[in-house]
mmCIF file of the N, C-alpha and C atoms, coordinates in Angstrom:
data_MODEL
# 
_entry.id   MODEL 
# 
loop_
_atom_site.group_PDB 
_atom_site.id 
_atom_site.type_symbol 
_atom_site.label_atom_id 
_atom_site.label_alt_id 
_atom_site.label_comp_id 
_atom_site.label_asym_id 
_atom_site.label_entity_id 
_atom_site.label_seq_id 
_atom_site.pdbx_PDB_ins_code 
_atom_site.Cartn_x 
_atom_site.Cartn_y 
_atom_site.Cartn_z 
_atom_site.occupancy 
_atom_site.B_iso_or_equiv 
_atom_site.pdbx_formal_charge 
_atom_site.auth_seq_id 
_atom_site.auth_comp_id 
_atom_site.auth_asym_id 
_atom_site.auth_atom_id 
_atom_site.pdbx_PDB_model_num 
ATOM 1   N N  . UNK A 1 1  ? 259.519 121.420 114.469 1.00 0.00 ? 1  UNK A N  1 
ATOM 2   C CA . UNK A 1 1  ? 259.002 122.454 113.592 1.00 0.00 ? 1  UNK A CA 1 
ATOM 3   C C  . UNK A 1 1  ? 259.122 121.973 112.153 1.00 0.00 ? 1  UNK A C  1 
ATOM 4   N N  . UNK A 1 2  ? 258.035 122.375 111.454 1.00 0.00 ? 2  UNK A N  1 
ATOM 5   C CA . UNK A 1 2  ? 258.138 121.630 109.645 1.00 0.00 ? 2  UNK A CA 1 
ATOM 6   C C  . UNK A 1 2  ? 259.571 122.880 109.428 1.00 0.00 ? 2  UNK A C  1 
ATOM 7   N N  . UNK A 1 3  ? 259.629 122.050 108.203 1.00 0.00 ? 3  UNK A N  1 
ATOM 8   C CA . UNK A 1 3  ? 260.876 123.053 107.198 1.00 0.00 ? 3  UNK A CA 1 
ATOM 9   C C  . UNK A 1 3  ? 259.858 123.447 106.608 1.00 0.00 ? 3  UNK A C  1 
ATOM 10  N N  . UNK A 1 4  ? 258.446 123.642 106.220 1.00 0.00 ? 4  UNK A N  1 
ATOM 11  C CA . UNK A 1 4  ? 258.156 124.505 105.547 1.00 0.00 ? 4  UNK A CA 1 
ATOM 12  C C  . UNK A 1 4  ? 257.754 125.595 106.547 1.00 0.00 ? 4  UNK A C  1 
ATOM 13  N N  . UNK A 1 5  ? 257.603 126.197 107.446 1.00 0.00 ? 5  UNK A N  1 
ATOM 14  C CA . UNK A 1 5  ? 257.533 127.008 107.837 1.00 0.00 ? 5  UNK A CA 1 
ATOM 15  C C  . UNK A 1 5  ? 258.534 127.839 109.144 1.00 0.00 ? 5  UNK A C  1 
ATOM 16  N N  . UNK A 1 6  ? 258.649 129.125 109.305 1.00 0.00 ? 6  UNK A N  1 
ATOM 17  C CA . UNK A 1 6  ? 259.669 129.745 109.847 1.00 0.00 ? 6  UNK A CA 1 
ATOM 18  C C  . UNK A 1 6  ? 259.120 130.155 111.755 1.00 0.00 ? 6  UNK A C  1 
ATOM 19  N N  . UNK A 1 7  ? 260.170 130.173 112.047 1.00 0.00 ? 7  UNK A N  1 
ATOM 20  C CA . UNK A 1 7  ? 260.036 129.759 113.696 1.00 0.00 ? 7  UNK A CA 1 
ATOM 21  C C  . UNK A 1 7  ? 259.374 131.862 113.821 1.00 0.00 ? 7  UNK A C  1 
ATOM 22  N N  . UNK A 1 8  ? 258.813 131.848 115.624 1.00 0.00 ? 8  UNK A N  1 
ATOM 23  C CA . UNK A 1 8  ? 258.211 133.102 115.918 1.00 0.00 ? 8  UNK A CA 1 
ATOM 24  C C  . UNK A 1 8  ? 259.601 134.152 115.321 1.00 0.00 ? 8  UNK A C  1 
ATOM 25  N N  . UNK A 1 9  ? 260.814 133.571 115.561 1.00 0.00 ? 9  UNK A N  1 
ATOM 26  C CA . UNK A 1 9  ? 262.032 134.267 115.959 1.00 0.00 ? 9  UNK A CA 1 
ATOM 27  C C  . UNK A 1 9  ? 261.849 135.325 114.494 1.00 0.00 ? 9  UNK A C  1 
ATOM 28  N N  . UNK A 1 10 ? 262.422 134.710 113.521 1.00 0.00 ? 10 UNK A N  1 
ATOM 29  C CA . UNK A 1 10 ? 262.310 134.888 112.065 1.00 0.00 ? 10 UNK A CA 1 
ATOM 30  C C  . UNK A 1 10 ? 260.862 136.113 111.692 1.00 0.00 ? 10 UNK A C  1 
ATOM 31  N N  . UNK A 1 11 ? 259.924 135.503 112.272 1.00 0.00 ? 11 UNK A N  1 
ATOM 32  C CA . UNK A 1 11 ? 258.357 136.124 112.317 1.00 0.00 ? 11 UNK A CA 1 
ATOM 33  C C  . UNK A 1 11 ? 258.248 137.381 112.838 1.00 0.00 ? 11 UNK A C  1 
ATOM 34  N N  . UNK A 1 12 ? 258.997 137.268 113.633 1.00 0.00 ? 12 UNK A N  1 
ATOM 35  C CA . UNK A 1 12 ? 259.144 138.451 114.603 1.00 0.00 ? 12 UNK A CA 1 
ATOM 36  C C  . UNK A 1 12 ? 260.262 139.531 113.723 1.00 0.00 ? 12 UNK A C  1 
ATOM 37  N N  . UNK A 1 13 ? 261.229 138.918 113.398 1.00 0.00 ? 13 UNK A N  1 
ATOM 38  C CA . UNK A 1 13 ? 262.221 140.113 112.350 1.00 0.00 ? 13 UNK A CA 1 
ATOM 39  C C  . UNK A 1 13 ? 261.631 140.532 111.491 1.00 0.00 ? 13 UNK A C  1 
ATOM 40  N N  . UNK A 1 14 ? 260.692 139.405 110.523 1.00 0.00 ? 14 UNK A N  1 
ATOM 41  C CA . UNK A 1 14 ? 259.821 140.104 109.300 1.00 0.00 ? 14 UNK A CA 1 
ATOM 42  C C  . UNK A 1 14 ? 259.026 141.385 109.951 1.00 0.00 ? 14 UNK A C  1 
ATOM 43  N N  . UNK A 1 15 ? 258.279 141.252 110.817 1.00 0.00 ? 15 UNK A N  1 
ATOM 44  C CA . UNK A 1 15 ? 257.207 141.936 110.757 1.00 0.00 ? 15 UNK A CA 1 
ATOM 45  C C  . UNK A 1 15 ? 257.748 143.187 111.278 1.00 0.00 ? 15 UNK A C  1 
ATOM 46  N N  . UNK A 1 16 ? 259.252 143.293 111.830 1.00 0.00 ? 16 UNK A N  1 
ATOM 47  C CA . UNK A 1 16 ? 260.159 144.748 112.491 1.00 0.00 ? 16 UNK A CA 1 
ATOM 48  C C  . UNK A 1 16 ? 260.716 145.151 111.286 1.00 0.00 ? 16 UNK A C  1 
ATOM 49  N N  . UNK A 1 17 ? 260.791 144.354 110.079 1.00 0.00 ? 17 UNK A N  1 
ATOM 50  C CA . UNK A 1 17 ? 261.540 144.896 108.788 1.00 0.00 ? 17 UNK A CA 1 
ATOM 51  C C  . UNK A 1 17 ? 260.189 145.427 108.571 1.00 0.00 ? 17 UNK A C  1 
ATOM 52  N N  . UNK A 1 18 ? 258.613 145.069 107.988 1.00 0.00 ? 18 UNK A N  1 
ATOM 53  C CA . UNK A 1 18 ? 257.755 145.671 107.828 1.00 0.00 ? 18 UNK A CA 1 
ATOM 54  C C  . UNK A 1 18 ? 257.122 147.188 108.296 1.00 0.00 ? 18 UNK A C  1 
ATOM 55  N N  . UNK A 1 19 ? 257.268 147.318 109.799 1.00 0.00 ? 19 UNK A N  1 
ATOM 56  C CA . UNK A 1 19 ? 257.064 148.264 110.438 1.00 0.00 ? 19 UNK A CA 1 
ATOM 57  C C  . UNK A 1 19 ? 258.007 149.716 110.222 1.00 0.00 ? 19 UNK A C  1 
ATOM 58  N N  . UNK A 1 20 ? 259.337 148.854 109.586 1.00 0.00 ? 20 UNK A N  1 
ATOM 59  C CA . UNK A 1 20 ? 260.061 150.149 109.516 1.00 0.00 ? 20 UNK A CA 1 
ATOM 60  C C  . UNK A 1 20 ? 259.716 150.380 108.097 1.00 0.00 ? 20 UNK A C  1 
ATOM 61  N N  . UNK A 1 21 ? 259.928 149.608 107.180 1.00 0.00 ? 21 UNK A N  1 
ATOM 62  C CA . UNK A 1 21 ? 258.893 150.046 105.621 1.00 0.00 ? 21 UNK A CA 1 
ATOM 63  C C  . UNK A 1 21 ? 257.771 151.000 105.882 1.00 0.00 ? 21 UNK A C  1 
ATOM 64  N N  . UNK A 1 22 ? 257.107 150.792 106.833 1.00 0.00 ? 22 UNK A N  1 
ATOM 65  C CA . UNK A 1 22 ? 255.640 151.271 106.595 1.00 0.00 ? 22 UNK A CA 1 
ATOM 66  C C  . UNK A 1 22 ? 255.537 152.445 107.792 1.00 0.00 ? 22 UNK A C  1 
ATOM 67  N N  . UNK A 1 23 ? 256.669 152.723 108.194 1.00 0.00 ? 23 UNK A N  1 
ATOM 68  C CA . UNK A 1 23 ? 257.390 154.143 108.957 1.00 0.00 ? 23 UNK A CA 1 
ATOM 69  C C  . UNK A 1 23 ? 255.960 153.664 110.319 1.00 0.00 ? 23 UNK A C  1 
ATOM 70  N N  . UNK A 1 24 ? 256.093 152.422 110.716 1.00 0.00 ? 24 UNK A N  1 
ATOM 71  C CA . UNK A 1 24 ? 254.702 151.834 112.152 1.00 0.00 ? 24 UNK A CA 1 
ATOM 72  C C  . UNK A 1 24 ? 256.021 151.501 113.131 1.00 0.00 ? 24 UNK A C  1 
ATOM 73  N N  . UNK A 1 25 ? 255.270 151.130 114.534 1.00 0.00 ? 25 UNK A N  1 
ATOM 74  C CA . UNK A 1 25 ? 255.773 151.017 115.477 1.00 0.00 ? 25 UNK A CA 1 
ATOM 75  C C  . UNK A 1 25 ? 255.208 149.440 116.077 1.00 0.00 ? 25 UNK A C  1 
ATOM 76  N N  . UNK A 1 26 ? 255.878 148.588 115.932 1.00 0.00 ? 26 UNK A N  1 
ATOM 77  C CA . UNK A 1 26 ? 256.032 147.167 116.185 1.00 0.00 ? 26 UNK A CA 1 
ATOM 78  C C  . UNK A 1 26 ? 255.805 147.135 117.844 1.00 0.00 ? 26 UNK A C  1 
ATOM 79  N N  . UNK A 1 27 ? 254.573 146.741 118.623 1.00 0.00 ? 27 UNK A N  1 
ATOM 80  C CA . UNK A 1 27 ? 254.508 146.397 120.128 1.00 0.00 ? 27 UNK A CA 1 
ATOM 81  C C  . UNK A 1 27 ? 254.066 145.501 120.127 1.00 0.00 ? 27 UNK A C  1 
ATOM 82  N N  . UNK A 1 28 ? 255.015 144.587 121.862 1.00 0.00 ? 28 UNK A N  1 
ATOM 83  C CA . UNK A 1 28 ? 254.629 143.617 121.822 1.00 0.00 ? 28 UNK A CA 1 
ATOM 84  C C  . UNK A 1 28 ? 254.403 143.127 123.584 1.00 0.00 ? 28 UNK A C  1 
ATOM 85  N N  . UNK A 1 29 ? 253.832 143.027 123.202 1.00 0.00 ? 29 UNK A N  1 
ATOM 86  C CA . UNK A 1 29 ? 252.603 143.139 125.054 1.00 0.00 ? 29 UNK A CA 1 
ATOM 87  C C  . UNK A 1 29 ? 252.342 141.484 125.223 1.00 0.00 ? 29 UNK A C  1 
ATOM 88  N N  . UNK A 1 30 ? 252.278 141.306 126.415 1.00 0.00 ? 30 UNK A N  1 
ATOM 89  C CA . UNK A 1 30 ? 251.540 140.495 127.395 1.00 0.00 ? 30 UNK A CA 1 
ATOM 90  C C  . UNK A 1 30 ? 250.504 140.037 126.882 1.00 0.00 ? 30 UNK A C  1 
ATOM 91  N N  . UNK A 1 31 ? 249.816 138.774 126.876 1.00 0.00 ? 31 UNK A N  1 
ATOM 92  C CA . UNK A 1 31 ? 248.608 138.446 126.389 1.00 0.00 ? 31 UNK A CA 1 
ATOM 93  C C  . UNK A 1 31 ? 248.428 138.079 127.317 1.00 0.00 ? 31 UNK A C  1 
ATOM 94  N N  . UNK A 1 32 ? 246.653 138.346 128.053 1.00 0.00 ? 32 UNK A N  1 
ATOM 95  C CA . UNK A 1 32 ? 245.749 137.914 128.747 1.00 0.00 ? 32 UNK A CA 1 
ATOM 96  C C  . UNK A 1 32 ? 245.197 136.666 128.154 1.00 0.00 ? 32 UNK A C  1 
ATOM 97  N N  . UNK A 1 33 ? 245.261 136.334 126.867 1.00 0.00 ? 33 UNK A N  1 
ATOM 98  C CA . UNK A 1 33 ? 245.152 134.677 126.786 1.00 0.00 ? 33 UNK A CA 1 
ATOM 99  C C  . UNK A 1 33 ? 245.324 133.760 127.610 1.00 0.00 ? 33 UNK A C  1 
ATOM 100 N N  . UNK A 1 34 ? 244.544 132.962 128.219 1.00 0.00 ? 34 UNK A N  1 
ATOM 101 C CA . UNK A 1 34 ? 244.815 131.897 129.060 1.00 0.00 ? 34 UNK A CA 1 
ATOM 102 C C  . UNK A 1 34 ? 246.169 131.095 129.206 1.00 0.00 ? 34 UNK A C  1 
ATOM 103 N N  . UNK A 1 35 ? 246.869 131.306 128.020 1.00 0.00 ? 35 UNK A N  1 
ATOM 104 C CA . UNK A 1 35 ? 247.953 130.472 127.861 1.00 0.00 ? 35 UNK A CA 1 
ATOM 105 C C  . UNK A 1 35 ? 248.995 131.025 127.807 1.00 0.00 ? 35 UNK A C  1 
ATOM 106 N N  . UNK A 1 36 ? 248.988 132.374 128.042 1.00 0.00 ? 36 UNK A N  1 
ATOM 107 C CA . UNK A 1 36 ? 250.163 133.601 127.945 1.00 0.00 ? 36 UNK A CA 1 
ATOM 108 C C  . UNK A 1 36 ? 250.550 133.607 126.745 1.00 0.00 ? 36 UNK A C  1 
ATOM 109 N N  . UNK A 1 37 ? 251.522 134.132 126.560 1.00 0.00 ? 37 UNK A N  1 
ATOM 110 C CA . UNK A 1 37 ? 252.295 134.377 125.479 1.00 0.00 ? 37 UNK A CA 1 
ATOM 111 C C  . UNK A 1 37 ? 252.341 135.831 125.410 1.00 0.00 ? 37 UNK A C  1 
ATOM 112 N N  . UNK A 1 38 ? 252.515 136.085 123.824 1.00 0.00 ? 38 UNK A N  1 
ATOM 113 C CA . UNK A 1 38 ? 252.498 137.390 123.548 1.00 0.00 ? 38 UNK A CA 1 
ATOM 114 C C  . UNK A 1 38 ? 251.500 137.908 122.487 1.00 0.00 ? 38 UNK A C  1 
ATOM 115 N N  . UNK A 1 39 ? 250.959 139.579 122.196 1.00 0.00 ? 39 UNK A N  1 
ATOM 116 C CA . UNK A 1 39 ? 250.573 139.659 121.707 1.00 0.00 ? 39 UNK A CA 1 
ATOM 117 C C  . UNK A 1 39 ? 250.812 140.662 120.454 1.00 0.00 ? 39 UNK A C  1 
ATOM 118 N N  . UNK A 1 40 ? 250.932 140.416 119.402 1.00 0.00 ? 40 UNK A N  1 
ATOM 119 C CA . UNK A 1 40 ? 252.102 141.648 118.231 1.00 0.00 ? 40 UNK A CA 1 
ATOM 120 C C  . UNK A 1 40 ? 250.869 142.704 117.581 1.00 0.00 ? 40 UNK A C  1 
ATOM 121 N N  . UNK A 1 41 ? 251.352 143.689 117.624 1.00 0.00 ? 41 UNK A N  1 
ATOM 122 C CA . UNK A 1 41 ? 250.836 144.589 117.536 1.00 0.00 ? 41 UNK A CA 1 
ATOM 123 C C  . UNK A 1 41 ? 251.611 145.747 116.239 1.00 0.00 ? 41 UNK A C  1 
ATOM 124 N N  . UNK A 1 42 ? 251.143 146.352 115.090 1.00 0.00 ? 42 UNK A N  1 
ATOM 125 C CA . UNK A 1 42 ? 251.323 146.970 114.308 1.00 0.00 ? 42 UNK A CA 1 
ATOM 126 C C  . UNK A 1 42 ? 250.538 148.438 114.246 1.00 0.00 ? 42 UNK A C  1 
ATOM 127 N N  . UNK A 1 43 ? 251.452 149.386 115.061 1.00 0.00 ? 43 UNK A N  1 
ATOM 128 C CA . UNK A 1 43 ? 250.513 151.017 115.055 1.00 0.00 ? 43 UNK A CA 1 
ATOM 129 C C  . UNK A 1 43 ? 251.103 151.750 114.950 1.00 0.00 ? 43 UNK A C  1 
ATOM 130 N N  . UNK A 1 44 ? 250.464 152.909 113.800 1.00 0.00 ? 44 UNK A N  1 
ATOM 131 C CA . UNK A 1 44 ? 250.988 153.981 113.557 1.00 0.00 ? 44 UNK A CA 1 
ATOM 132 C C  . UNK A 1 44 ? 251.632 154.958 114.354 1.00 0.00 ? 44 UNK A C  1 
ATOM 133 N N  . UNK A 1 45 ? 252.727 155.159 113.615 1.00 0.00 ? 45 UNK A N  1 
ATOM 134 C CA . UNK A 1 45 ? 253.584 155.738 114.313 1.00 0.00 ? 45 UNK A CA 1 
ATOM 135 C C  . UNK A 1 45 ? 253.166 157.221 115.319 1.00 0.00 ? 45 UNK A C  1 
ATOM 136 N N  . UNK A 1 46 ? 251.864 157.572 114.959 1.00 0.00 ? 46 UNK A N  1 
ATOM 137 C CA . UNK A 1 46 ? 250.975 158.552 116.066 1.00 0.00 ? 46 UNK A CA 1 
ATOM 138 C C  . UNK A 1 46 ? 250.529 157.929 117.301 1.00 0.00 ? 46 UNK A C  1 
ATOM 139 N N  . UNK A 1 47 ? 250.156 156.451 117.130 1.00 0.00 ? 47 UNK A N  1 
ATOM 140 C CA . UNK A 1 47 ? 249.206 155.952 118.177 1.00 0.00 ? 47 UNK A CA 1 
ATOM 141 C C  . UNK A 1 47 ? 250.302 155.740 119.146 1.00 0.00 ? 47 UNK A C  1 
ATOM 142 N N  . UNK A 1 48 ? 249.866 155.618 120.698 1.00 0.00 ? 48 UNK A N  1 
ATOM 143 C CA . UNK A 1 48 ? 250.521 154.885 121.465 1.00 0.00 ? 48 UNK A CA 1 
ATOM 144 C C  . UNK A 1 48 ? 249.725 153.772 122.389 1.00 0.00 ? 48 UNK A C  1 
ATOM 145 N N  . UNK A 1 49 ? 249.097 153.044 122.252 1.00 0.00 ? 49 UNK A N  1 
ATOM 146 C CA . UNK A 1 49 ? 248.043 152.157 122.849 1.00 0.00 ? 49 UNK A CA 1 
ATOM 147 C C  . UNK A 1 49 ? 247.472 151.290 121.668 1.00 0.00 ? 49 UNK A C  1 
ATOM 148 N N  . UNK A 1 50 ? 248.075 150.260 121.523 1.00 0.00 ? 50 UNK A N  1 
ATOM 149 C CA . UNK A 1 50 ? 247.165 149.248 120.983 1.00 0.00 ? 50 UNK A CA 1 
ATOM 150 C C  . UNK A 1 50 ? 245.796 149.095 120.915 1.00 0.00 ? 50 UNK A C  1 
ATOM 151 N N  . UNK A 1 51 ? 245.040 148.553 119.685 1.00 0.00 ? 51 UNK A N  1 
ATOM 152 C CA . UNK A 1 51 ? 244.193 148.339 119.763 1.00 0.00 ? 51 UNK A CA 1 
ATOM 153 C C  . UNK A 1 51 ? 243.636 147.265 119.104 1.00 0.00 ? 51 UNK A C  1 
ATOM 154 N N  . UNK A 1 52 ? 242.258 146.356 119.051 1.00 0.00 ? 52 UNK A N  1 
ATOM 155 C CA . UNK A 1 52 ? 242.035 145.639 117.842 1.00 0.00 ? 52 UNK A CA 1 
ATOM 156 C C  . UNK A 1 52 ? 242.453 145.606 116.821 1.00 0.00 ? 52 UNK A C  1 
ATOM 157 N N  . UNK A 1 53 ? 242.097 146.813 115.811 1.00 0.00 ? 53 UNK A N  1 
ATOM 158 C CA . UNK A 1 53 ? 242.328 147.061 114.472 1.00 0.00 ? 53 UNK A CA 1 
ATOM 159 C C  . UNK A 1 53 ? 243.967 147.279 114.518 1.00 0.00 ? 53 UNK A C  1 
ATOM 160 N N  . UNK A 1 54 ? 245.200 147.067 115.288 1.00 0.00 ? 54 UNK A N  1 
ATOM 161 C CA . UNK A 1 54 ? 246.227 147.005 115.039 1.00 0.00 ? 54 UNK A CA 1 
ATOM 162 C C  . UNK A 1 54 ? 246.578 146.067 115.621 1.00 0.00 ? 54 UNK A C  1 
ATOM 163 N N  . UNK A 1 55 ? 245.948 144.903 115.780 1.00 0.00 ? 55 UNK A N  1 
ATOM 164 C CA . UNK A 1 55 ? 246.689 143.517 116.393 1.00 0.00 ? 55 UNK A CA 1 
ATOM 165 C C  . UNK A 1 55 ? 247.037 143.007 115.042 1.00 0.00 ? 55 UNK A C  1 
ATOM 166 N N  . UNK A 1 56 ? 248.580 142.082 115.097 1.00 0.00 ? 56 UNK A N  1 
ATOM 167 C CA . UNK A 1 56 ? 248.689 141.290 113.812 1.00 0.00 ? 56 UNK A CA 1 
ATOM 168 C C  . UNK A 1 56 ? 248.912 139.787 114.040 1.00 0.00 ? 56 UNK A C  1 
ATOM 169 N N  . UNK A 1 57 ? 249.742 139.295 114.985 1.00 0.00 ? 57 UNK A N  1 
ATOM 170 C CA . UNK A 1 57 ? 249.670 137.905 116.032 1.00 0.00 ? 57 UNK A CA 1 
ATOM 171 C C  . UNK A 1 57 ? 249.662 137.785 117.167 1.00 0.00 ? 57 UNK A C  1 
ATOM 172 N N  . UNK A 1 58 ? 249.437 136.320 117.435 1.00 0.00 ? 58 UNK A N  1 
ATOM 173 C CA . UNK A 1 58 ? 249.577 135.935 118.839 1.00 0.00 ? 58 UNK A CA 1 
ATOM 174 C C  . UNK A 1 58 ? 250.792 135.155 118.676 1.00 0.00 ? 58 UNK A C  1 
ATOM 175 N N  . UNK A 1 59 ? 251.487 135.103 119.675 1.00 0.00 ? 59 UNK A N  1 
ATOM 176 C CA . UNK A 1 59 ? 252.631 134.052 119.658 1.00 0.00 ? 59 UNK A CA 1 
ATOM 177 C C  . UNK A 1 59 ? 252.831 133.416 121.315 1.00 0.00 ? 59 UNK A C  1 
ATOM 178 N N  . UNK A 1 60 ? 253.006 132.471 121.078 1.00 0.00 ? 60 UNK A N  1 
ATOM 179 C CA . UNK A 1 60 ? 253.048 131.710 122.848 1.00 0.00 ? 60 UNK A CA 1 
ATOM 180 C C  . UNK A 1 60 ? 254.527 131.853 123.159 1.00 0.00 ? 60 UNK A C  1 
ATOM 181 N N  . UNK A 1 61 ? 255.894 131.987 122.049 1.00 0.00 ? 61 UNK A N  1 
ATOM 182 C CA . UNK A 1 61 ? 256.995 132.061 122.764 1.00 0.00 ? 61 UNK A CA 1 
ATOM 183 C C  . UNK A 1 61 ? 257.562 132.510 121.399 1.00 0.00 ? 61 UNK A C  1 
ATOM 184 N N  . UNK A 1 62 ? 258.671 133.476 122.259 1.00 0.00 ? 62 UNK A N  1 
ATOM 185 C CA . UNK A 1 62 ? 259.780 134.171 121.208 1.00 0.00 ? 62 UNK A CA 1 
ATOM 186 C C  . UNK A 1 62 ? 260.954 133.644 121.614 1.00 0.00 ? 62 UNK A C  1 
ATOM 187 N N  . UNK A 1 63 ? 261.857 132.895 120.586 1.00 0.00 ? 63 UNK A N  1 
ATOM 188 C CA . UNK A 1 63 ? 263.027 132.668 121.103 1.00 0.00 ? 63 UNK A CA 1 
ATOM 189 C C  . UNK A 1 63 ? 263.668 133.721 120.709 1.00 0.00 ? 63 UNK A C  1 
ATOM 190 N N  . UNK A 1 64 ? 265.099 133.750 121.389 1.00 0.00 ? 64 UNK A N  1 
ATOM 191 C CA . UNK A 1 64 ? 265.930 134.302 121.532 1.00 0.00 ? 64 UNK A CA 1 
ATOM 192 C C  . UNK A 1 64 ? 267.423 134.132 120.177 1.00 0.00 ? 64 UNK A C  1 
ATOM 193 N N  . UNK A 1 65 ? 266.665 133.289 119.410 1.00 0.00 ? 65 UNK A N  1 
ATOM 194 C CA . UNK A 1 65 ? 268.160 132.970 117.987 1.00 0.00 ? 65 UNK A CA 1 
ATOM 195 C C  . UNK A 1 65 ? 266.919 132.380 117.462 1.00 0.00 ? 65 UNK A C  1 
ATOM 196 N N  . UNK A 1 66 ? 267.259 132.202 116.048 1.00 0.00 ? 66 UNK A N  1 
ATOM 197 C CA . UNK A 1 66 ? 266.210 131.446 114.985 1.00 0.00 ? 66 UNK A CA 1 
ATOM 198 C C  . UNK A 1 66 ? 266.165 129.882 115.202 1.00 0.00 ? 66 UNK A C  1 
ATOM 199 N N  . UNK A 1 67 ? 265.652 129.335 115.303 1.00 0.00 ? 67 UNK A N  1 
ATOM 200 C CA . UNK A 1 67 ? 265.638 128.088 115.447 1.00 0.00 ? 67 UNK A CA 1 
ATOM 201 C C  . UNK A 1 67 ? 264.277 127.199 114.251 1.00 0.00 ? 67 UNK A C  1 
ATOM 202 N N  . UNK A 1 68 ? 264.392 127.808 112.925 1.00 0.00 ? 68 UNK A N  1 
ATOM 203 C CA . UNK A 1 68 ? 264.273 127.480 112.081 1.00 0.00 ? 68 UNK A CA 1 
ATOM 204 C C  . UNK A 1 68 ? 264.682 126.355 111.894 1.00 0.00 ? 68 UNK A C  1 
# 
């Protein structure tokens, strides 16, 4: 991994510090992508079902500690 950039792990805390700023609900689902992984999702705290307009990444693997 470069040092200039931060592992999913890290990616994944930002965007749960964001969600609680922005009073949203952080999901993170299964991707039907050929290659699995996951898919991150940012929706208002009314919605319960993902959609396009609230996808924010794809990620192929979340570790479990930062590995920055």
């Amino acid at each position: 991994m470069s040092s200039l950039t931060t592992c999913n792990y890290c990616d994944l805390k930002a965007l749960k510090s964001r969600a609680e700023r922005e009073g949203k609900i952080l999901k993170v689902t299964p991707s039907d992508f050929q290659l699995g992984g996951k898919e991150i999702y940012l929706l208002p705290s009314e919605e319960t079902e993902p959609t396009d307009q609230h996808w924010v990444t794809w990620m192929l693997e979340i570790p479990d500690h930062c590995v920055c």
